[in-house]
C-alpha positions as CSV (number, residue, x, y, z in Angstrom):
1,X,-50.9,33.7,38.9
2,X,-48.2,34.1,41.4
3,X,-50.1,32.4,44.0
4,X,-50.9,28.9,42.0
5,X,-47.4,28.5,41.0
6,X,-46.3,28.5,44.7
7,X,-49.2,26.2,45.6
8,X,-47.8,23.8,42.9
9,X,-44.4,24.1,44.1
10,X,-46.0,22.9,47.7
11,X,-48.1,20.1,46.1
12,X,-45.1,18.7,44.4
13,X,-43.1,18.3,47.5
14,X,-46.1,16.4,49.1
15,X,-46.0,14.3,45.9
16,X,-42.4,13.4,45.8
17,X,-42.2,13.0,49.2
18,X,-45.3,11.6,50.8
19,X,-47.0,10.3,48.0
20,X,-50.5,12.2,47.9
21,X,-51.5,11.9,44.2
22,X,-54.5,13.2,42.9
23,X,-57.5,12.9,42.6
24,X,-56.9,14.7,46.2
25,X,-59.6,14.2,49.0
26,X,-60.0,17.3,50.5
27,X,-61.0,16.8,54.3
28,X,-62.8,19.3,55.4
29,X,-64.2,21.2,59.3
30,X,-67.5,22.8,60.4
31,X,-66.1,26.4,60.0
32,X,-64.8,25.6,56.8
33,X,-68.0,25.2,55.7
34,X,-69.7,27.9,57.4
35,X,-66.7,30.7,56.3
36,X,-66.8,29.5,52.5
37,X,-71.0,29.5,52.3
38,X,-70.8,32.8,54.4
39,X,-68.4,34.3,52.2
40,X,-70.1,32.7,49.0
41,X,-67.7,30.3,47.9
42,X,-68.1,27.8,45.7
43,X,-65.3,25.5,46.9
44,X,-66.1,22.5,44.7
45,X,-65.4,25.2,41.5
46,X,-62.0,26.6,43.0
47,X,-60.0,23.6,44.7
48,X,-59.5,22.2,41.5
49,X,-57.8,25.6,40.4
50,X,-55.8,25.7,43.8
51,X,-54.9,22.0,43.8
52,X,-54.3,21.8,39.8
53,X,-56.0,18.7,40.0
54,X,-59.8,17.0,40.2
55,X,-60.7,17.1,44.2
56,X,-63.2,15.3,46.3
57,X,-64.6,17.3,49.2
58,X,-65.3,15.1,52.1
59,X,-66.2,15.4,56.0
60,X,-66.6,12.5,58.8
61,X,-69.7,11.9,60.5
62,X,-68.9,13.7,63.5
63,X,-68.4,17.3,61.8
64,X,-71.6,16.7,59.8
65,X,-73.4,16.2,62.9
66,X,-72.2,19.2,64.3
67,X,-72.9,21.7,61.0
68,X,-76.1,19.6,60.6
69,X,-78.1,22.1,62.9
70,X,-77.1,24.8,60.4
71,X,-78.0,23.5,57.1
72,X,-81.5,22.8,58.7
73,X,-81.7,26.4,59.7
74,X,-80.5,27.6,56.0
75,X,-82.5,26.0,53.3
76,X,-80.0,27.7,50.7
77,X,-76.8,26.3,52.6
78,X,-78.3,22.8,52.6
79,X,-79.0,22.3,49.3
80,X,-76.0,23.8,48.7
81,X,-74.0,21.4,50.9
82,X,-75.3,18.6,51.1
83,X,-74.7,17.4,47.1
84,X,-71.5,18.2,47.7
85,X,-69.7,16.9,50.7
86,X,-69.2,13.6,50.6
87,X,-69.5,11.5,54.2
88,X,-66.2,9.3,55.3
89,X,-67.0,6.8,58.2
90,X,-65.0,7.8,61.3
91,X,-65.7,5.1,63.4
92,X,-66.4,7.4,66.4
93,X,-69.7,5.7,68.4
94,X,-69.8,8.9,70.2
95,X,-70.2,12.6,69.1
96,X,-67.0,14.1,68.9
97,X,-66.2,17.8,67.9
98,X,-65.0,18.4,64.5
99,X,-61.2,18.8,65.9
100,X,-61.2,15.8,67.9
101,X,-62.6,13.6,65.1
102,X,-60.5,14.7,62.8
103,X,-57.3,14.5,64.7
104,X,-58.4,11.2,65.2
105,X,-59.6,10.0,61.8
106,X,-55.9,11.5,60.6
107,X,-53.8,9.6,62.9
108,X,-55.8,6.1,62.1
109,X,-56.4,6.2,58.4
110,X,-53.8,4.9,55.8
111,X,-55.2,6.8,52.8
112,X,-53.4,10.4,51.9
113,X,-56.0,13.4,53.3
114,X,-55.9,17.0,52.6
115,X,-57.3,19.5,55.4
116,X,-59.1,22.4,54.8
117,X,-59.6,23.9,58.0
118,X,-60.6,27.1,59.5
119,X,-59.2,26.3,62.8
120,X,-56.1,28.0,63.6
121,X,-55.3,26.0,66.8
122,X,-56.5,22.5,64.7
123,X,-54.0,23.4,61.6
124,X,-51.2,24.4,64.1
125,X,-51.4,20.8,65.6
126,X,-51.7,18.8,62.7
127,X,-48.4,20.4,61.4
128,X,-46.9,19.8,64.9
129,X,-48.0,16.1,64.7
130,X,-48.5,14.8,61.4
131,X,-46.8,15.0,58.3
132,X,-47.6,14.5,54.5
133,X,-51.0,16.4,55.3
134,X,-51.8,19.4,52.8
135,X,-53.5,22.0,54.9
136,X,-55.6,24.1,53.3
137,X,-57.4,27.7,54.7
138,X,-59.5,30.2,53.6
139,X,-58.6,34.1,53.5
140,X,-61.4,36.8,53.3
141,X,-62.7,35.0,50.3
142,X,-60.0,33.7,48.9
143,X,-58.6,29.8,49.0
144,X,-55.1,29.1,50.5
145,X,-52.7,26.4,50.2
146,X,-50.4,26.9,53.7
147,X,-47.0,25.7,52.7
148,X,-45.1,22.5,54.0
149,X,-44.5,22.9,58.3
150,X,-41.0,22.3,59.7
151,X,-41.7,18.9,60.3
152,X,-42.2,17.9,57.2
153,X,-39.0,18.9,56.3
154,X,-37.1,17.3,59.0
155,X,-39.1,14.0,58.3
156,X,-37.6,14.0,54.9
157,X,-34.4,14.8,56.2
158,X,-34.3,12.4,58.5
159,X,-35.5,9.9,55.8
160,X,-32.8,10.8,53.7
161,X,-30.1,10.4,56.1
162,X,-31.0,6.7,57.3
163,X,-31.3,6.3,53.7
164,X,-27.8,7.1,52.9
165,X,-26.3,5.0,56.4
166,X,-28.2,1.7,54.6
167,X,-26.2,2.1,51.2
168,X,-23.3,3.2,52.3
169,X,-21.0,1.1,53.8
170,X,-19.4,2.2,57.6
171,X,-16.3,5.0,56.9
172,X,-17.4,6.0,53.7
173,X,-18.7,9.5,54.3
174,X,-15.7,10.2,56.8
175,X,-13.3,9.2,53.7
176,X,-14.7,10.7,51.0
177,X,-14.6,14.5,53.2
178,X,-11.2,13.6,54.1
179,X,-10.5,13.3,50.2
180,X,-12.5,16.6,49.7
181,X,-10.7,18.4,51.8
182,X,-7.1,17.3,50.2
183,X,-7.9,18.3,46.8
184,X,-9.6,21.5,48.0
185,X,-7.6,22.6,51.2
186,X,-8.4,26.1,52.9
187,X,-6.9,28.5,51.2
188,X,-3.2,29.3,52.3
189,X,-2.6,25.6,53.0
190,X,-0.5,23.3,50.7
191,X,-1.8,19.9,50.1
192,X,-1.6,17.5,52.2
193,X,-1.8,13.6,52.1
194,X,-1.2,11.0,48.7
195,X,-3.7,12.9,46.5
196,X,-2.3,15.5,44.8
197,X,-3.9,18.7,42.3
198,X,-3.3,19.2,39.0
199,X,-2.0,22.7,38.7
200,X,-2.8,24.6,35.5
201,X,-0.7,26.9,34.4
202,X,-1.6,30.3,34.2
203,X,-1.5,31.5,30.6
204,X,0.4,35.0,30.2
205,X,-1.6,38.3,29.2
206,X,-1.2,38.0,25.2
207,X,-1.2,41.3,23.6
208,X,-3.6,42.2,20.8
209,X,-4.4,40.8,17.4
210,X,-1.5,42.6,14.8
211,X,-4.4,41.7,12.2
212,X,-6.8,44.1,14.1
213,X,-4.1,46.7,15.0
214,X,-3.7,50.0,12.7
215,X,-0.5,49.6,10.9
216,X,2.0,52.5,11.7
217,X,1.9,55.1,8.2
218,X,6.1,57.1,8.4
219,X,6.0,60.1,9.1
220,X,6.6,63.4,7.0
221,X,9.4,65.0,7.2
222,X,8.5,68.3,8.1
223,X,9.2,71.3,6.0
224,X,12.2,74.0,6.7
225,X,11.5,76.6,8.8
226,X,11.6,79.4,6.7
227,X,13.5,82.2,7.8
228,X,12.3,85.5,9.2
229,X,13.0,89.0,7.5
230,X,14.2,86.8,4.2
231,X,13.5,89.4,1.5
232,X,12.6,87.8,-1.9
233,X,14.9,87.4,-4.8
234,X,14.5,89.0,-7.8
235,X,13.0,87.1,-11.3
236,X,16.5,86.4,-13.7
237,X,15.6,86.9,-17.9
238,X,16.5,82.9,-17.6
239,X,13.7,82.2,-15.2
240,X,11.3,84.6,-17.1
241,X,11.8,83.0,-20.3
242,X,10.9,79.3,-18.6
243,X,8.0,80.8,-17.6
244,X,7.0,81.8,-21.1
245,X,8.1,78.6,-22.6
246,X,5.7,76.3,-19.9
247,X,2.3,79.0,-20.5
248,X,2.8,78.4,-24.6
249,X,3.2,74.9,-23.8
250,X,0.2,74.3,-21.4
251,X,-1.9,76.3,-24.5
252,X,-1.2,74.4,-27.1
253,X,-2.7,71.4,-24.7
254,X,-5.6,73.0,-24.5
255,X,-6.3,73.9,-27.5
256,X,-9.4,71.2,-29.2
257,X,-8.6,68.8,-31.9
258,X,-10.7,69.5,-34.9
259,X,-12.7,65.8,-35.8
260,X,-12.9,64.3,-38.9
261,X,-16.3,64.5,-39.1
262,X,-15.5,69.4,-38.9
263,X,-13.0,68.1,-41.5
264,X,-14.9,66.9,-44.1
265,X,-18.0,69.6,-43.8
266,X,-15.2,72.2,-44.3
């Protein structure tokens, strides 16, 4: 689908750029939780559809305290649950809420997270604050990816950039645009400075192919005019007797040549 190929395009920038590799762990809130068993979502069947990869879905102490009052309630939702989500130690001595703890957990821990979380304001701020974090949400009933935030992209920017002032040595950007813009002046500028362009000359409109073209056939010469009110002339004996001579002609031509075979019969 449409969808999955754009989730992979999002994954593979995280990859390339902040090194989260699968298998993914997929950190997860108390609304999370609630919306996908609410909505009857088997998330432990579809992340690894949505992330293209095997998944490990994982809370912190702190949010499984607070869900904890639920699944006790919901018998179904427990058993559900509670095979399924893996604990992470979040080193919080007190209770905490689930977006506290997790901001916190994200901020301390080396290891690459993804975030599924219902939370509007909790998603906004860990794209404001933290990069390299794959936030994930659901819609209705149906598992979104939320693409990489702003600053994401100006991290790798900016990681780019010191990268090139390291390898580069001091003037080297400033002459290789002063180069660019000598062979490639604006246009209705001649070139200025020791590097010159090759010009190419422009190669002149050829006319076509003689071995394609029609050769010219001459002309007929048209016939005279003939003349207007011209009476015929009259039939000489001289022309009369031509005309008798070419018919007997033109019959003896015609007539059939007896074969040897009529010969001998007769």
């Amino acid at each position: 689908m449409q969808r999955y190929k754009k989730f992979k395009k999002y994954l593979q920038f995280f990859r390339i750029n902040f090194n989260v590799l699968p298998p993914f762990n997929v950190l997860v809130d108390g609304e999370f939780v609630s919306w996908a068993f609410e909505k009857k979502v088997e998330v432990a069947h579809i992340l690894p559809k949505v992330m293209d990869a095997t998944c490990n879905v994982c809370t912190t102490k702190c949010v499984f305290r607070e869900i904890e009052p639920d699944l006790n309630r919901n018998r179904e939702m427990r058993d559900n649950i509670l095979g399924k989500l893996t604990r992470v130690n979040c080193s919080h001595s007190t209770l905490l809420s689930s977006t506290e703890c997790l901001l916190d957990f994200l901020s301390k821990t080396q290891e690459k997270y993804c975030l599924g979380a219902q939370n509007a304001d909790l998603r906004k701020t860990i794209g404001k604050e933290h990069v390299g974090v794959p936030l994930l949400f659901m819609a209705v009933n149906v598992l979104m990816l939320a693409p990489p935030t702003k600053k994401n992209y100006s991290t790798v920017d900016e990681r780019y950039d010191h990268y090139m002032s390291l390898q580069l040595p001091e003037g080297i950007v400033e002459k290789a645009k002063q180069a660019e813009k000598e062979l490639h002046p604006p246009v209705g500028q001649k070139f200025v400075g020791p590097l010159t362009h090759l010009h190419r000359k422009k190669k002149k409109a050829k006319g076509p192919n003689p071995l394609s073209r029609k050769k010219k056939q001459p002309k007929k010469p048209a016939p005279p005019p003939s003349q207007q009110g011209a009476q015929p002339q009259p039939q000489t004996q001289g022309t009369i007797q031509n005309d008798q001579t070419q018919s007997e002609t033109e019959k003896k031509k015609r007539k059939r040549k007896r074969s040897k075979k009529e010969n001998t019969s007769d």
